[in-house]
C-alpha positions in Angstrom: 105.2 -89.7 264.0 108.5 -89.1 262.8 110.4 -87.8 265.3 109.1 -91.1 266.8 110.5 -93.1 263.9 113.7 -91.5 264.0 114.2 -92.0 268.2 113.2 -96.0 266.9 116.1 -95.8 264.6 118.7 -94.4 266.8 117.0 -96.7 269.1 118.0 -99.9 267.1 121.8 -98.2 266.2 122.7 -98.0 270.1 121.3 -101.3 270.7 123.2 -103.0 267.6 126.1 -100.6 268.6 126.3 -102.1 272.6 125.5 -106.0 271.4 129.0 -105.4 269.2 130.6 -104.0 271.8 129.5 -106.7 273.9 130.2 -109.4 271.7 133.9 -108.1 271.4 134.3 -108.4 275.1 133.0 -111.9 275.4 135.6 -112.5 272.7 138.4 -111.2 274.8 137.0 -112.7 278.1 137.6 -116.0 276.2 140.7 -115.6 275.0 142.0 -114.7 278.6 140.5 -117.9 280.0 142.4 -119.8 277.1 145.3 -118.3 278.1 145.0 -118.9 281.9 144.2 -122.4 281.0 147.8 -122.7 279.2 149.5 -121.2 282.4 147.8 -124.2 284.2 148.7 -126.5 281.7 152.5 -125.9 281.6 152.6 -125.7 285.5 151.2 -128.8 285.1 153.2 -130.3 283.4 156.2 -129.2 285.2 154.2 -130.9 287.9 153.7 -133.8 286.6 158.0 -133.8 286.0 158.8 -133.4 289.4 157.8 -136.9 290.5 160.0 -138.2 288.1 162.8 -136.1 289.0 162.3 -137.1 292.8 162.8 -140.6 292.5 165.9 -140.2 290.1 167.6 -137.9 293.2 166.6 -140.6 296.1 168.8 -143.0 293.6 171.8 -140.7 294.6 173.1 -142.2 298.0 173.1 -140.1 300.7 170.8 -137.2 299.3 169.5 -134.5 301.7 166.2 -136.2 302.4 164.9 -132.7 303.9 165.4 -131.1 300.3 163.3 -133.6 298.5 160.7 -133.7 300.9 160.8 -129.7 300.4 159.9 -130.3 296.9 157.2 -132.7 297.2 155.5 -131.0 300.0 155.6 -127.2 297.4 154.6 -129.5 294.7 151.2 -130.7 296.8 150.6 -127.8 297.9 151.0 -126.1 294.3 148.6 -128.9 292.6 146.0 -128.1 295.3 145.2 -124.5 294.4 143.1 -124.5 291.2 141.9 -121.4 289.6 138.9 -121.7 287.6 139.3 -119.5 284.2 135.7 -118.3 285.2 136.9 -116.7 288.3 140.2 -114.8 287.8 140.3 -112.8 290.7 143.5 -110.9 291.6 143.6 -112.7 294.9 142.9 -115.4 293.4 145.8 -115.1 290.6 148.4 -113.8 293.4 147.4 -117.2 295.6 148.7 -119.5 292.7 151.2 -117.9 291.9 152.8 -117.7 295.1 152.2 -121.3 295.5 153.9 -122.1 291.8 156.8 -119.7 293.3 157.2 -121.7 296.3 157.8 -124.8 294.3 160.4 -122.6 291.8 162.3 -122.1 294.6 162.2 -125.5 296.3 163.4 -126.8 293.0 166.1 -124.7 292.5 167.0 -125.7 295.7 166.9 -129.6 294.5 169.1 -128.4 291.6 171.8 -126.6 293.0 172.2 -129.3 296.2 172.1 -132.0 293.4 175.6 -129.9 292.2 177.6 -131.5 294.9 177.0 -135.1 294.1 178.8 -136.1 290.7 176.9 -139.3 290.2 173.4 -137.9 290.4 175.1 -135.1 287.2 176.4 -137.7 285.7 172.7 -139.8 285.9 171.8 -139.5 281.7 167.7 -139.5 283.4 168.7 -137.1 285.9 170.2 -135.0 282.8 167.0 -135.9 280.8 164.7 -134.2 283.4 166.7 -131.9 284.0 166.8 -130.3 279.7 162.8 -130.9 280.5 162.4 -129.1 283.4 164.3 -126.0 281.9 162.2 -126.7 278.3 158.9 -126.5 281.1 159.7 -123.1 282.6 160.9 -121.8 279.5 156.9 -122.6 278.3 155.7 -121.4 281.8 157.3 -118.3 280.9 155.8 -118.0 277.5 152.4 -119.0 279.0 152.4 -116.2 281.5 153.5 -113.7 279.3 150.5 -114.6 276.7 148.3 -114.4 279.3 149.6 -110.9 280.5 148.9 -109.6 277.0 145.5 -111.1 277.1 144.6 -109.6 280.0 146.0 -106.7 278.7 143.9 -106.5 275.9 140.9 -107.6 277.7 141.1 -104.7 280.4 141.8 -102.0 277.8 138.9 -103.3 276.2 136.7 -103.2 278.4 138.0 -99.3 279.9 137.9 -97.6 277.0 134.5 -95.5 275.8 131.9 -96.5 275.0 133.3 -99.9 275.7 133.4 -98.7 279.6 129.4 -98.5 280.0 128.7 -101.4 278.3 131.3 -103.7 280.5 129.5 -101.6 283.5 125.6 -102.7 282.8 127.4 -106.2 281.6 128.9 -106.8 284.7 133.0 -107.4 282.9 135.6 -106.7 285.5 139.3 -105.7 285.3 141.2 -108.7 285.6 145.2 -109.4 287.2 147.9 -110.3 285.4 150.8 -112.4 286.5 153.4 -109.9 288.6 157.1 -110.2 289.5 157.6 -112.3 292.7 159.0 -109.5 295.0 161.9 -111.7 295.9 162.8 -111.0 292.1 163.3 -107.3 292.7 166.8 -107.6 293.8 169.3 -108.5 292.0 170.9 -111.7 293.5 174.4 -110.8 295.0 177.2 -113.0 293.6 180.3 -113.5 295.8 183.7 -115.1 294.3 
């Protein structure tokens, strides 16, 4: 009878043990989704800038049409690819973020063409977009880096023992952070 009462108690212990555990790992699941929704939200809204930026550029006369219709078609196809917060796969997370890089680059393009016409720099709207664009990525980059040390968090979390078993019976997966494009492994070679 006792040793019976006493396998009850430890029993109850694990149990309330595991359900903390657990109830810690929900917490950190949730605070990775918030932060994935952020990331979305600032590419967003450098999304919703890009129009905007598009029509001040056409005003420039005689802008390279193909550059502009770079951007636009990157910024479709980077609005299209939605990542539910739910589903944070590392495919998943590499497949937006490529897209998000594709439009990077096609706007840097825009920028560094726009260079050569001094009207378009001299545009005080072009100017405006352009101190907003740079104020979007700057929050892009914050975004992504909150994230990173969310999921950072979350995955030690949910590795470490005894946290390990529970996440295993729970069914909590590892999940990806953002990563370096690969294009941003070499250093860019300047030429005078």
């Amino acid at each position: 009878m006792r040793t019976g009462i006493i396998v009850l108690i430890v029993l109850a212990l694990l149990v309330m043990v595991g359900c903390g555990k657990y109830n810690g790992m929900v917490q950190e699941d949730e605070t990775v989704k918030n932060k994935w929704n952020t990331v979305q939200s600032a590419y967003q809204r450098r999304a919703d800038l890009i129009p905007n930026l598009v029509s001040t550029v056409k005003g420039a006369a005689n802008f390279e049409t193909t550059t502009l219709t770079k951007v636009m078609e990157a910024r479709a196809s980077a609005t299209q690819i939605k990542v539910d917060a739910n589903d944070l796969t590392p495919e998943k997370v590499q497949q937006y973020q490529a897209a998000q890089g594709q439009l990077s680059q096609a706007l840097g393009r825009l920028l560094a063409v726009s260079e050569a016409y001094p009207d378009l720099k001299a545009n005080q709207n072009f100017r405006d977009l352009q101190v907003q664009l740079e104020g979007t990525e700057n929050r892009i980059n914050v975004a992504r880096n909150d994230f990173n040390d969310a999921v950072a968090s979350y995955n030690k979390t949910i590795r470490t023992f005894p946290n390990n078993i529970v996440a295993g019976v729970t069914g909590f997966k590892q999940k990806q952070g953002f990563t370096a494009d690969a294009a941003a492994q070499e250093a860019p070679k300047v030429q005078f």
